[in-house]
N, C-alpha and C positions, 0 to 999 in steps of 0.2 A: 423427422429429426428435430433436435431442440437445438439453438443458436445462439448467440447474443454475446455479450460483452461481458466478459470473466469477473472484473471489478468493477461493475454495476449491477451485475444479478439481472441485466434487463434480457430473458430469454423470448422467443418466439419462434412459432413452429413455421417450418418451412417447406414447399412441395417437393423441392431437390435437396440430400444433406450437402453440403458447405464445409470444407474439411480446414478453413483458415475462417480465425473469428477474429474483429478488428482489435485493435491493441487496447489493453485493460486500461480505463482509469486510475490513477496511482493512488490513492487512498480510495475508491469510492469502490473497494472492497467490501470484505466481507458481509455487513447489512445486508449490502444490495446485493449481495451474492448468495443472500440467505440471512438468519439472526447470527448476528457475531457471537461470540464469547465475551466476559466481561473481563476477562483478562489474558495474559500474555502468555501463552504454553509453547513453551521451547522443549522438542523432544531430538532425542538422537537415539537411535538403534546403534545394538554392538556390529562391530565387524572386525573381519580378522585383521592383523597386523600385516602395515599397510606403510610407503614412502612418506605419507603425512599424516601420521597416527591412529587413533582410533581404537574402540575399545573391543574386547573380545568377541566373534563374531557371537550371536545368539543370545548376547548382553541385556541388561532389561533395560527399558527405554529410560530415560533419565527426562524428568522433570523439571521446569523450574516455573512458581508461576508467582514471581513477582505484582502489585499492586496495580492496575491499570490506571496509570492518574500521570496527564502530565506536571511538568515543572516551568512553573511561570517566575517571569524575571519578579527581584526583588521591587515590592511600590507597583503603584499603578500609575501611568506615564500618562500625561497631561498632552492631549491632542491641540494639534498646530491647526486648529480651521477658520475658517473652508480651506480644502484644497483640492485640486482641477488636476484629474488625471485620464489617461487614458484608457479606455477599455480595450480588452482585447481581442473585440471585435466592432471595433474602431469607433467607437463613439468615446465623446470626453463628456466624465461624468465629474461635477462639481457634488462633495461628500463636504454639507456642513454643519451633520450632527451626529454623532457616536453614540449615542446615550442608548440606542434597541439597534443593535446591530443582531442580524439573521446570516450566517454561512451556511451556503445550502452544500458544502460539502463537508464530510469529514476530516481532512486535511486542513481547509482553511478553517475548519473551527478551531481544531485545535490549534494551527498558529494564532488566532485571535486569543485564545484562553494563556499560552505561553508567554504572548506577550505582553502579560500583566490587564489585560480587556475583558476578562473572564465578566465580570458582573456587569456590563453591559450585553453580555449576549442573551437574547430571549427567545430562541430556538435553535433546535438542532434537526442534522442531515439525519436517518438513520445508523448511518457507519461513524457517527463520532458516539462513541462506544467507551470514552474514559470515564473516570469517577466524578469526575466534576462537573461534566457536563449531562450525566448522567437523570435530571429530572428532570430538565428542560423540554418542553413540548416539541414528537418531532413532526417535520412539516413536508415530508413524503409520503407519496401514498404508491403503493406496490413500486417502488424504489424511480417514481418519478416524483416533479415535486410537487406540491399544491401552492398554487397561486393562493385561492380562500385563503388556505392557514397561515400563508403568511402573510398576508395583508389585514386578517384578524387581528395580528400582533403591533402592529401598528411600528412597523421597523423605522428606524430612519436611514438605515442604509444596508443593502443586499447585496452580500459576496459570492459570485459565482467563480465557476470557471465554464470553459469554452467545450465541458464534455459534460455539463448542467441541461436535463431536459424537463418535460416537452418546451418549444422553441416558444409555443402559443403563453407557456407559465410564464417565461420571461418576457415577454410581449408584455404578459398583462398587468404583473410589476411594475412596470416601466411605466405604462401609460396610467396608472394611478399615480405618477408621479414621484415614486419613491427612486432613490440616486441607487441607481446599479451596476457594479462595476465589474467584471468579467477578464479572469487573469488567467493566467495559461497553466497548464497542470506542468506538475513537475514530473518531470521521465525518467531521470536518471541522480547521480549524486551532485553533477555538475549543477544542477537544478536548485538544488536547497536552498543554496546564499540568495538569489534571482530569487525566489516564490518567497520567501522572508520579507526580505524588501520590498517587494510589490503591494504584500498584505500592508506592510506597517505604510508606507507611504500611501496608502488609500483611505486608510485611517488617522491620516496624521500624525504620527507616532516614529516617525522617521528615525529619529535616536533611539529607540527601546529595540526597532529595528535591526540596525546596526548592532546592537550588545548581544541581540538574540543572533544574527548571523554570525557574528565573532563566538560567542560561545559554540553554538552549532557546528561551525567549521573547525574549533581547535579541539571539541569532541572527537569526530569522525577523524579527524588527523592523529589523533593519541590513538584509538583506536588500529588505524592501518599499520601505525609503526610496530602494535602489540603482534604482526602474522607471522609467525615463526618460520626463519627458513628453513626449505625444504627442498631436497631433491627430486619433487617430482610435484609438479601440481596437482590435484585431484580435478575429476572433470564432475560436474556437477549438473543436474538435469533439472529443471524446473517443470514441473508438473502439475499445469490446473484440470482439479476434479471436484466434481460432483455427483456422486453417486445414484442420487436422486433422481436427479436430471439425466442420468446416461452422458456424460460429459466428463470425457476424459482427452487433453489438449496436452501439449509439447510444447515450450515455450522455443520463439527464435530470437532473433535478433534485435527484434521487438519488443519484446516479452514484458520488458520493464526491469528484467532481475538481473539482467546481463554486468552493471556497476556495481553491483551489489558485491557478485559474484568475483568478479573481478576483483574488489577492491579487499577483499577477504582471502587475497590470491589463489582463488579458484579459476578453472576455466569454463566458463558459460558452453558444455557438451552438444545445446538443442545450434548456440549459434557456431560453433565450430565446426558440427556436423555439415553447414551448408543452408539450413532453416534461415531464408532474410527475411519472411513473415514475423508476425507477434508470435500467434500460436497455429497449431498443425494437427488435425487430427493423430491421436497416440495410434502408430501401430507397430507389430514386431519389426518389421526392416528399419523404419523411423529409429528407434530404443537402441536396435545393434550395431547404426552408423554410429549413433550419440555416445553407444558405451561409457555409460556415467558410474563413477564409481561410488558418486552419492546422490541421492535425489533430494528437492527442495520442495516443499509442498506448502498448502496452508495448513491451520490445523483442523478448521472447519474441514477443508475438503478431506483432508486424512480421514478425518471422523467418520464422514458419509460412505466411505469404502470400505469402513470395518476396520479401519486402523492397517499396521502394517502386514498382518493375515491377507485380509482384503486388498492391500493392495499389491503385494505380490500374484497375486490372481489376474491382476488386469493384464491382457495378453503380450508379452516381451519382458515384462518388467523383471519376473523373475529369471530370465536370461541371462540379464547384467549384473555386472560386478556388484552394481548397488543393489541388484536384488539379489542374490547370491550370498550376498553380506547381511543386509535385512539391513543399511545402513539408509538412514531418513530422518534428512532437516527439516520439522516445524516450527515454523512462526504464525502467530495470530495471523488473522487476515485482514485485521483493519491496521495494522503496521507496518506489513510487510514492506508493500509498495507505496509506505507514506511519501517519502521523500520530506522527509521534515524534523520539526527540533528533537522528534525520538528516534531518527536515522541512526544515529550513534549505534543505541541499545539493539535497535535492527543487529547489524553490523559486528558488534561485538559478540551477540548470540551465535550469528553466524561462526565468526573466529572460534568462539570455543567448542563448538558443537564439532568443526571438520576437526580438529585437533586438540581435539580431548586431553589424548594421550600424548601428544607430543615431548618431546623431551628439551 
C-alpha cells in the first residue's frame, strides 16, 4: 500500500497498509501531492433542494477559474535589519540581508510575494504555483528539497517551516552559513494573522506585516458575515484522493479543513462523526457515520478519480446524501489548505458553492 502525507505528495510503500496518514502540510499541497494546476477551479455539482440551498440535482458542474496571481501590498516596504529572531525549532537566527530570499514552501512564498518582497525572491517550492512566481527556479527535487539548488542561488536568507524536509538539506543550509529561519505551518484560520507576522518580522518588514494581517483578517471577516442563515447546517466531508496512487482518505479532526468548514457554517461530517485523526482510510461504514451532504475535495484529486463519475464509484460515496446529489466542492490544491493572504477567496468559494441558491 502507498502512504505518506496528503499535502506533500511525499508517498512510500509500506509492508502493512496504514489506514491514518499524518496530518497534511497546509500549503505544501498540491505540487507535492502531484503537478498542481495553474489556476483556481471551483466546481459545485447540482443537488436537489436542500435546507441550505443548492442547485438542481444532476446540475452541470459550474465553473469558475479566476487568475492564479497573488495581491501584494501597495510599494515595496523597506526592511528594519538585521533582525534576531527565533526559529522554530529553537535556534535564534540573525537575518541581515533580504535581497535573495528562497521560501522552501508554498505558503510562505506567497506571504513573501504579498508582502510587497516579490523581487527579491530567487526561488520557488514546487507548490508556489501563482503567476508571479511562476519562472522562478524550483528548488525540490521529487517534492523534497535540494540543498545544491539552493545554495546555487546564493540566498541570503532561507524560510522554512518545521514540516520542510530532508532534515540533512536543512543541515546543510545552515552549516554553509546562510540565516535559516524555521516557522510553524499554519493549521487552521486562527493561524493566518500569527504565520503573517512571523514572515514579515523575519524579514523585517514588521509594518507591511501588520497591513497584510489587518487586510487578511478584515477579509475573511467580510467574508463570514456574507454565510446566509440557515435552518440546518449542511455536513460536509472532506476527502483526500489520488487515484493514481490508490488513495482514497476521510478527513478528521485534523484534517486541516475543519475552520474552513466551520467558518463557512458548515459542519466538519469526517470530525463530527468521531474521526480525532487527520485522515482515515475511506470506507462504506466510515462515509454513512459522516453522512455528508456535501463533499469537499481538491481539484487535482477530483481529476484523478474521473471527476464526479469516478467518484461516485469510490465505495460509500454514492450512498450518501452528497453522492446521491452528485453535490462536490472543488478547490485548487495549492489554496485550499494555504492559511494565508488568499484565505479569504478560499473561504468565499466555499460560501458560494454550499449556497448557491440560497435565498
Amino acid at each position: 500500500m502507498t502512504t505518506g502525507n496528503p499535502t506533500t505528495g511525499r508517498w512510500t510503500s509500506v509492508r502493512k497498509p496504514r489506514s491514518l496518514v499524518r496530518r497534511p502540510r497546509s500549503l505544501r499541497t498540491g505540487g507535492t501531492i502531484g503537478a498542481l494546476a495553474a489556476v483556481l477551479v471551483l466546481t459545485l455539482t447540482g443537488c436537489g433542494s436542500s435546507d441550505y440551498g443548492g442547485s438542481p440535482k444532476g446540475g452541470k458542474q459550474a465553473k469558475a477559474a479566476p487568475a492564479d496571481r497573488v495581491e501584494p501590498l501597495a510599494g515595496t516596504p523597506e526592511a528594519e535589519l538585521p533582525v534576531t529572531v527565533k526559529s522554530a525549532d529553537g535556534k535564534r537566527v540573525t537575518v541581515k540581508d533580504t535581497d535573495r530570499i528562497v521560501p522552501l514552501t508554498g505558503s510562505l512564498n506567497e506571504i513573501v510575494f504579498t508582502l510587497g518582497l516579490g523581487k527579491n525572491v530567487v526561488a520557488r517550492d514546487i507548490t508556489a504555483t501563482f503567476q508571479q512566481a511562476k519562472k522562478l527556479p524550483v528548488v525540490t527535487r521529487a517534492h523534497d528539497v535540494s540543498a545544491e539548488s539552493v545554495l546555487s542561488l546564493k540566498p541570503t536568507v532561507v524560510l522554512a517551516d518545521t514540516t520542510t524536509g530532508p532534515a540533512e538539506a536543512i543541515d546543510q543550509i545552515r552549516a554553509a552559513g546562510i540565516p535559516l529561519v524555521v516557522l510553524e505551518p499554519a493549521k487552521s484560520l486562527a493561524d493566518v494573522g500569527p504565520r503573517i507576522g512571523a514572515v514579515a518580522k523575519a524579514l523585517g518588514v514588521e509594518k507591511a506585516g501588520q497591513q497584510l494581517k489587518s487586510r487578511t483578517e478584515q477579509r475573511i471577516s467580510k467574508v463570514r458575515d456574507s454565510v446566509p442563515a440557515q435552518s440546518k447546517k449542511p455536513r460536509v466531508a472532506f476527502l483526500y484522493l489520488r487515484g493514481s496512487a490508490s488513495v482514497y482518505l476521510l478527513g478528521g479532526r485534523e484534517s486541516g479543513a475543519g475552520s474552513l468548514l466551520e467558518a463557512a457554517g458548515a459542519v466538519d461530517a469526517g470530525k463530527e462523526s468521531g474521526l480525532e485523526k487527520d485522515f482515515t482510510a475511506i470506507t462504506s461504514e466510515a462515509l454513512a457515520k459522516a453522512a455528508p451532504d456535501a463533499i469537499l475535495v481538491m481539484t487535482k484529486g477530483l481529476d484523478s478519480v474521473g471527476g464526479i463519475d469516478g467518484l461516485v464509484k469510490i465505495p460509500g460515496v454514492a450512498e450518501t446524501p452528497a453522492g446521491l446529489d452528485r453535490r462536490v466542492v472543488s478547490v485548487e490544491d495549492g489554496v485550499l489548505l494555504n492559511y494565508g493572504p488568499r484565505t479569504d477567496q478560499v473561504l468565499k468559494s466555499l460560501v458560494e458553492q454550499l449556497y448557491k441558491d440560497a435565498k
